[in-house]
C-alpha positions in Angstrom: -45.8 -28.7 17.9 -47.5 -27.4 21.0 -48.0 -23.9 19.0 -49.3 -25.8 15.3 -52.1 -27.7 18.4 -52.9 -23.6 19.6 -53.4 -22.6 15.7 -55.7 -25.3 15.1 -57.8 -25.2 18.4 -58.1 -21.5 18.0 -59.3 -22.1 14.6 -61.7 -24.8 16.0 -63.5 -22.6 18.9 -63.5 -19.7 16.4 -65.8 -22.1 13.9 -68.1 -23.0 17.1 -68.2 -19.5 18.8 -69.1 -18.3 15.1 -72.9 -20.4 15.5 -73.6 -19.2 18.4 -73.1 -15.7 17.8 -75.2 -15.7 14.6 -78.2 -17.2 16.7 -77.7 -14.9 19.4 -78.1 -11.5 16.8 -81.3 -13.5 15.4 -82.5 -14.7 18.7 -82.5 -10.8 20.3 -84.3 -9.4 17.2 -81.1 -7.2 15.6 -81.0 -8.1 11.7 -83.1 -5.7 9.7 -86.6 -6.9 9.4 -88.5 -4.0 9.0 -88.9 -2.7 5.7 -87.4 1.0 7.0 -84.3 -0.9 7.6 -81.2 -0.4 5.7 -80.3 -3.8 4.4 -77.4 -6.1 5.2 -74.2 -5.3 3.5 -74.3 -6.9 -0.2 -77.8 -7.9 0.7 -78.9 -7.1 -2.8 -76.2 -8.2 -4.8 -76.2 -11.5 -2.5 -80.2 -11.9 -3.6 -79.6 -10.7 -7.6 -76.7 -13.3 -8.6 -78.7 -16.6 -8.2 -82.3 -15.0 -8.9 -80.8 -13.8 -12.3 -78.8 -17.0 -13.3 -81.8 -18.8 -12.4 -84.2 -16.7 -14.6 -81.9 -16.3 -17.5 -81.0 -20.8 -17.0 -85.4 -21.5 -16.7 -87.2 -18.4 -19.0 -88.6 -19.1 -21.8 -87.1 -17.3 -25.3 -90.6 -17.2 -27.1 -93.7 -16.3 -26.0 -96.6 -18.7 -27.6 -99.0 -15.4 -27.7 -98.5 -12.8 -30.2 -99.0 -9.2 -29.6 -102.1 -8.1 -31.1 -104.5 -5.5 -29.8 -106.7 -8.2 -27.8 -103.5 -9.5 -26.0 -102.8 -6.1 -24.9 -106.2 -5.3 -24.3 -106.5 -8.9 -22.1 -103.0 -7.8 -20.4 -104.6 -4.2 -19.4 -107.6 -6.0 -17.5 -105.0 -8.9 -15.9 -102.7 -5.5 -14.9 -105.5 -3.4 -13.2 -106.6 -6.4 -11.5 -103.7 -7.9 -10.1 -100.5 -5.6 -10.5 -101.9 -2.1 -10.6 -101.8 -1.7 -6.6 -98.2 -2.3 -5.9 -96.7 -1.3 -9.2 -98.8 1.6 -10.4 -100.5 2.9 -13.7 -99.6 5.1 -16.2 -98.8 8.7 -14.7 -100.1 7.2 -11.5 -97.8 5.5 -9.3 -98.7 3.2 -6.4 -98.9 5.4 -3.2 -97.5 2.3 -0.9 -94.8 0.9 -3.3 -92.2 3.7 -2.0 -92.8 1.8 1.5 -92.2 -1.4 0.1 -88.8 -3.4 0.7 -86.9 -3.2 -1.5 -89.4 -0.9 -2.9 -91.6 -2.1 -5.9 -90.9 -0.8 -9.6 -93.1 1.5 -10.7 -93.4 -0.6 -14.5 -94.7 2.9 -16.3 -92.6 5.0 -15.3 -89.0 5.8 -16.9 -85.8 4.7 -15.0 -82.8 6.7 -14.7 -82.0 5.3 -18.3 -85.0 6.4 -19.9 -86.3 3.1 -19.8 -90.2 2.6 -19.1 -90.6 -0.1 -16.7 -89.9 -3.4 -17.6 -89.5 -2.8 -21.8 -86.4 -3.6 -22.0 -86.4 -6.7 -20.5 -87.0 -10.0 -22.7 -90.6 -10.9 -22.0 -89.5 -14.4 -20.8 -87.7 -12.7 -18.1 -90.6 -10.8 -17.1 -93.0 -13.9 -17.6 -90.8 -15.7 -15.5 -91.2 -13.2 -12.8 -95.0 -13.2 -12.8 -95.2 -16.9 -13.0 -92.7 -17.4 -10.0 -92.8 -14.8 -8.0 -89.4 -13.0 -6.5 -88.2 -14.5 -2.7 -87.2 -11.5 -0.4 -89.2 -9.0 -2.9 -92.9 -8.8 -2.1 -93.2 -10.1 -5.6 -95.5 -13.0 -5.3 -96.5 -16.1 -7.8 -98.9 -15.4 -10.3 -98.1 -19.2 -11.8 -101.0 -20.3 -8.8 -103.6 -17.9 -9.3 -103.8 -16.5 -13.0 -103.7 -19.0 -16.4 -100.2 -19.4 -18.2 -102.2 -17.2 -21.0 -102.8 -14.2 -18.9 -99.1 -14.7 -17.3 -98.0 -13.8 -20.9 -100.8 -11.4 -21.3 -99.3 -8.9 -19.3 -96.1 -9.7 -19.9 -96.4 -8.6 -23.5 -98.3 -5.9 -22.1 -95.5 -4.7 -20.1 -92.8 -5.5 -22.8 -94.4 -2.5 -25.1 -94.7 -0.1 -22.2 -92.9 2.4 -23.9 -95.0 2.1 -27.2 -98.2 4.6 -27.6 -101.3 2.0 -26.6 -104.2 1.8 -27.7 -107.3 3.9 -26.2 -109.1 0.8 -25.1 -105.6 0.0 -23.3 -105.1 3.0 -21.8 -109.0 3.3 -20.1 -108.2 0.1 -18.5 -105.5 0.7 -17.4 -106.4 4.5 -15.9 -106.8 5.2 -12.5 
């Protein structure tokens, strides 16, 4: 009996030691803030589950814009002025993004797949980022600053990043 009592109020002082601990690595300033930090262990994967079952539960499977030459051309303009900075242009990318954490995608340039940017993504997905923003990304909401119609503007726009634009396209969005 005496030893089942020991178990038990082991297990108890572990679950209040546990607390204090935590609070004492935040209180002296130890977890990795800065963004030169290596993360936590599983940080990402921790942050990724619930951001994608969340996006893939709430986006939208249709955009209500088509893509036509104006919505690209509109997307281009909503780009340079609100996404160029962190996430480059094409054969430009952003000079600050690399010091970024977790670093921000350059969206025309090719992945490791081959993949430009964010094109193979379904647009919803990418709408849903703009619109919502990205916790723990740098990523903010567009949703409060630019219309529901630019939102899917550039979204589109991003979705046929690795389709030859248009010259008006492409001056708007140039360096």
């Amino acid at each position: 009996m005496k030893h089942g009592v020991a178990v038990v109020g082991s297990f108890l002082g572990g679950l209040l030691v546990l607390p204090v601990f935590v609070a004492l690595y935040l209180a002296y300033g130890r977890p990795p803030v800065a963004t030169a930090d290596a993360p936590f262990p599983f940080e990402a994967r921790i942050v990724q589950l619930p951001l994608e079952a969340r996006i893939h539960r709430e986006m939208p499977s249709t955009a209500p814009v088509s893509v036509t030459p104006d919505t690209l051309a509109a997307g281009a303009q909503v780009y340079r002025n609100e996404c160029v900075a962190c996430h480059g242009a094409p054969g430009k990318p952003s000079s600050f993004a690399r010091t970024m954490f977790p670093e921000a995608p350059q969206l025309w340039a090719k992945h490791k797949s081959g993949v430009v940017g964010v094109s193979d993504d379904p647009v919803g997905e990418t709408y849903w980022k703009v619109r919502n923003g990205i916790r723990l990304s740098g990523m903010p909401a567009y949703g409060p600053v630019i219309s529901d119609t630019e939102i899917w503007q550039v979204s589109l726009l991003l979705s046929v990043a690795d389709k030859p634009l248009s010259t008006e396209v492409m001056t708007t969005l140039a360096p």
